[in-house]
C-alpha positions as CSV (number, residue, x, y, z in Angstrom):
1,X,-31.4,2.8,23.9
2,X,-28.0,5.3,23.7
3,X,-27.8,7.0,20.3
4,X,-24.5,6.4,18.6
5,X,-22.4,9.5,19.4
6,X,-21.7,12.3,16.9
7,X,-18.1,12.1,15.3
8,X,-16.2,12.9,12.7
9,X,-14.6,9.3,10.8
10,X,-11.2,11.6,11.5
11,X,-11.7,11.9,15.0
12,X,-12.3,8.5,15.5
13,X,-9.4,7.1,13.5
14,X,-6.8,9.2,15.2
15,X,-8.4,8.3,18.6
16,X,-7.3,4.6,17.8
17,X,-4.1,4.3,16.1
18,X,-1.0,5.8,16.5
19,X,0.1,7.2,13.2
20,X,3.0,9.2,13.6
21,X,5.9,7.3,11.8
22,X,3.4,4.8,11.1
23,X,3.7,2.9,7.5
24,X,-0.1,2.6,6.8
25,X,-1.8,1.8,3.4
26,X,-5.3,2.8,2.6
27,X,-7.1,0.0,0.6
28,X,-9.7,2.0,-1.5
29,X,-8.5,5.4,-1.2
30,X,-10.7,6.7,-3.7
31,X,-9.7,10.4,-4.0
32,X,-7.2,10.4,-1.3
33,X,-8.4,12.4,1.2
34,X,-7.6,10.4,3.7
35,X,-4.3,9.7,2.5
36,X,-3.3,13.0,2.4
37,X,-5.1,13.7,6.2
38,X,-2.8,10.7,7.8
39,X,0.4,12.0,5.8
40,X,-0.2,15.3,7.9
41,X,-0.6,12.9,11.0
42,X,2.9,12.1,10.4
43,X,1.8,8.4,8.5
44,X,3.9,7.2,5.9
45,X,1.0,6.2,4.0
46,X,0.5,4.6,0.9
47,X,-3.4,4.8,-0.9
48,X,-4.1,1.7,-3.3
49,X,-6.8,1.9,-6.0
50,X,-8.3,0.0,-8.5
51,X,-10.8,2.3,-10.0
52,X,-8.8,4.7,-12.9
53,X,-11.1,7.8,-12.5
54,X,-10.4,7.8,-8.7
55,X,-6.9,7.1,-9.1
56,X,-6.5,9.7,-11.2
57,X,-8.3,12.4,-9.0
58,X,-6.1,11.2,-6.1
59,X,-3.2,11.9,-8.0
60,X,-4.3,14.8,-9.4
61,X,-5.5,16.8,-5.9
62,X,-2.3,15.2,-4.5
63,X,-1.0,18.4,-2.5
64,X,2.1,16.6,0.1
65,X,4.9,15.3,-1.7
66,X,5.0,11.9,0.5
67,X,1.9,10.8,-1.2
68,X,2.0,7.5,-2.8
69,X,-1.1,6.3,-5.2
70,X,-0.5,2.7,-6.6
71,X,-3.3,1.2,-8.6
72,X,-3.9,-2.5,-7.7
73,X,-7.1,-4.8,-6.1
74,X,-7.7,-5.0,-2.3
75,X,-6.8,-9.4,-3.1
76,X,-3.1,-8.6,-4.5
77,X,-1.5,-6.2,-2.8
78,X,1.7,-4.9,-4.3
79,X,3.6,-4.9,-0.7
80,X,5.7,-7.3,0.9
81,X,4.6,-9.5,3.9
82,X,5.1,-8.4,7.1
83,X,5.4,-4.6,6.1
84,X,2.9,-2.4,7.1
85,X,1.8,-1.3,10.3
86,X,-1.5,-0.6,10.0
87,X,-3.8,-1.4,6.8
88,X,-7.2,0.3,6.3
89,X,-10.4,-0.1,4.6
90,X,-12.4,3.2,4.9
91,X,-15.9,2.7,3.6
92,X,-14.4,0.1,1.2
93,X,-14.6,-3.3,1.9
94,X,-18.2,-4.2,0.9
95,X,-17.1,-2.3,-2.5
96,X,-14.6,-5.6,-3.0
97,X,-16.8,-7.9,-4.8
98,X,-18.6,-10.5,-2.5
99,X,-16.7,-13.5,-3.7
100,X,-12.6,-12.1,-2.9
101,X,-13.7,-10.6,0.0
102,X,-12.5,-13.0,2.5
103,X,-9.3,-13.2,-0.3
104,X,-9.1,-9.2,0.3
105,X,-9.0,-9.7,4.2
106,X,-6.1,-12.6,4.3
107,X,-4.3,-9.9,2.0
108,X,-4.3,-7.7,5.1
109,X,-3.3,-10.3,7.5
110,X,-0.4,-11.0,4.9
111,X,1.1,-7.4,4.5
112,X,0.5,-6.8,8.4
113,X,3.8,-7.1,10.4
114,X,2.6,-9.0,14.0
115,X,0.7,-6.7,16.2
116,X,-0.3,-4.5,13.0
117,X,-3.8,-2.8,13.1
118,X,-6.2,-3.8,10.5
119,X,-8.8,-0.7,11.0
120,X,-11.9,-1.1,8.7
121,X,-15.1,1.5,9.1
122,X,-18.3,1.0,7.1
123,X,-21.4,2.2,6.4
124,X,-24.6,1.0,8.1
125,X,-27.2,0.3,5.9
126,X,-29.8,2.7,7.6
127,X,-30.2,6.3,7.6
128,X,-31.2,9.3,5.6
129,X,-28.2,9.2,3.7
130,X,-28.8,5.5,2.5
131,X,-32.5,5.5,2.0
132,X,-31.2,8.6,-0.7
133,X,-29.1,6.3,-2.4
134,X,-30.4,3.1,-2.1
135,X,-32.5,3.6,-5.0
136,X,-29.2,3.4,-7.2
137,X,-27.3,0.9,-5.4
138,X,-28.8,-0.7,-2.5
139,X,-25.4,-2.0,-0.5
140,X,-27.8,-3.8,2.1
141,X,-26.6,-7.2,0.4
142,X,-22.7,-6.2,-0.1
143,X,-22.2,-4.9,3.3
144,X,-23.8,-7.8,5.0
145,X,-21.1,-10.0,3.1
146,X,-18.7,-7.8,4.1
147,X,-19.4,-8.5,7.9
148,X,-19.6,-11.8,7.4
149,X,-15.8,-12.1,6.0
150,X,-14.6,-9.6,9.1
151,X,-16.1,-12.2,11.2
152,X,-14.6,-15.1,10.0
153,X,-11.3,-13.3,9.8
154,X,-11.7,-12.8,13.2
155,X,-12.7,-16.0,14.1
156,X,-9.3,-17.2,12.5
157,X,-5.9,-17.7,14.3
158,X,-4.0,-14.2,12.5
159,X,-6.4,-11.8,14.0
160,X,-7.7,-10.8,17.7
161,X,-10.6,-8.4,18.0
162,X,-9.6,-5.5,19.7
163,X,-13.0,-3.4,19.4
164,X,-16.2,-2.7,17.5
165,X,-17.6,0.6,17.6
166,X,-20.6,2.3,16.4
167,X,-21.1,6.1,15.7
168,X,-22.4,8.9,13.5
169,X,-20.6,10.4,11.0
170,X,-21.0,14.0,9.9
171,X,-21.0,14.6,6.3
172,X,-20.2,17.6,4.2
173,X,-21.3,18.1,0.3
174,X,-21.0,21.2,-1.3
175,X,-23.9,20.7,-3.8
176,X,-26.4,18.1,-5.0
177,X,-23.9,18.0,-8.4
178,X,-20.8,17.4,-5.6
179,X,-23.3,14.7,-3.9
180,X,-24.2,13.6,-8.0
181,X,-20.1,13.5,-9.2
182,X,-19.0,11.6,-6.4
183,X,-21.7,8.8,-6.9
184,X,-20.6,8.0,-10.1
185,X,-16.7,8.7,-9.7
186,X,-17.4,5.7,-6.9
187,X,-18.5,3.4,-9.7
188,X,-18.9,4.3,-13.7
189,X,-21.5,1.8,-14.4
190,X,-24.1,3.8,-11.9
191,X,-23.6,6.9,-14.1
192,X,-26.8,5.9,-16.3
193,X,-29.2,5.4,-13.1
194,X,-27.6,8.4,-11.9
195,X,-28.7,10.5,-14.8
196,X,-31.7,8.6,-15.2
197,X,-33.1,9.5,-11.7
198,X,-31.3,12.7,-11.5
199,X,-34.0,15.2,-10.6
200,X,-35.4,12.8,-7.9
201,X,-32.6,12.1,-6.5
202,X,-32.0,15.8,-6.2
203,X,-35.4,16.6,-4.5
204,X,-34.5,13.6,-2.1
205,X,-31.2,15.6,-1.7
206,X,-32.5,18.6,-0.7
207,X,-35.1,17.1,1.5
208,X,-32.5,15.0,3.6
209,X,-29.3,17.4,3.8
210,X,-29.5,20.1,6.7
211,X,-28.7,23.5,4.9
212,X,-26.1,25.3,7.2
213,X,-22.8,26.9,6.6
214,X,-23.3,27.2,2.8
215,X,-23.5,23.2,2.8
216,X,-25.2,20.3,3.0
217,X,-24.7,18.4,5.9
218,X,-25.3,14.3,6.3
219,X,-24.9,11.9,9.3
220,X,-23.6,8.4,8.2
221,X,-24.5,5.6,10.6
222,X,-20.9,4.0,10.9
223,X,-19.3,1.1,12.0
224,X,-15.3,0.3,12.9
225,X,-14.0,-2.7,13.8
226,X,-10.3,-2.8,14.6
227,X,-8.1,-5.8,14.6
228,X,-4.9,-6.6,15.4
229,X,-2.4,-9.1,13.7
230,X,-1.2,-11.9,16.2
């Protein structure tokens, strides 16, 4: 069997859609990274957020003046139908609880302007990387929904599968207390697991990152299926 190839989520994205002049929103933007990385891609692009500690570190590392951080759930949009051209769930649709998930997807098909791109990547529960974090959140459950409610969005009448598409990742952390920020700023109610389990989780760190570059480098099994809007 092939091994997935080796690239960057980036990489992947930009290989698929054509975001120059592009109005793209980012459901789950989290910190806003990739916000900010389509903006320089020439997107007009528009991050929504529910959680407040991410929104407000989105806004706060805001560096281009085009970025727009609006705090709402992936199930009610603030946008008009038929706006956007391409809508986005980067490692964020298993984080929309199990039961508005297919609610959250018919939300996409709704602000989606016919023959918009609904891009969504997640993680594969597999891995180094998970096996570390499973012990405070195993997602095996949530991203398994998640699937499910791409599947039966595609097995609608608003959306035609354009491709499915496995890969690996590469992922940078700084530190263990980079890798031990971000896991809470995700979600606030792991922070007392976190601190619980702190000092294994941080030998499991160092055991599963490969040291290089003054870093701690990851590989995320990945998965993108991309859709467009009949």
């Amino acid at each position: 069997m092939t091994e997935a190839p080796l690239l960057k989520h980036t990489a992947v994205l930009r290989d698929r859609l054509a975001l120059d002049g592009a109005r793209v929103v980012d459901v789950g933007c989290g910190s806003g990274a990739l916000v900010r990385a389509m903006t320089r891609f020439g997107a007009r692009a528009i991050g929504i957020e529910p959680g407040p500690a991410q929104l407000a570190r989105a806004r706060a590392e805001a560096v281009i003046a085009d970025e727009v951080y609006v705090c709402a759930l992936g199930e009610a949009l603030p946008l008009p139908s038929a706006s956007m051209d391409i809508l986005i769930f980067f490692n964020a649709l298993h984080h929309v609880p199990v039961a508005v998930q297919d609610a959250a997807l018919a939300e996409a098909v709704r602000v989606l302007r016919p023959g918009g791109q609904l891009y969504v990547q997640e993680p594969l529960s597999e891995g180094a990387f998970f096996e570390m974090v499973r012990p405070i959140e195993d997602e095996t459950e949530v991203c398994a929904a998640a699937y499910g409610a791409l599947r039966r969005a595609c097995a609608g009448s608003a959306l035609e599968e354009q491709e499915e598409f496995v890969y690996r990742a590469p992922y940078r952390l700084a530190s263990f207390e980079t890798f031990r920020d971000d896991l809470i700023a995700v979600d606030l109610r792991r922070r007392p697991v976190v601190l619980a389990r702190e000092e294994s989780l941080r030998q499991s760190f160092m055991a599963a990152g490969e040291q290089r570059d003054d870093a701690f480098w990851f590989e995320i099994p990945s998965r993108l299926n991309l859709m467009q809007r009949l």
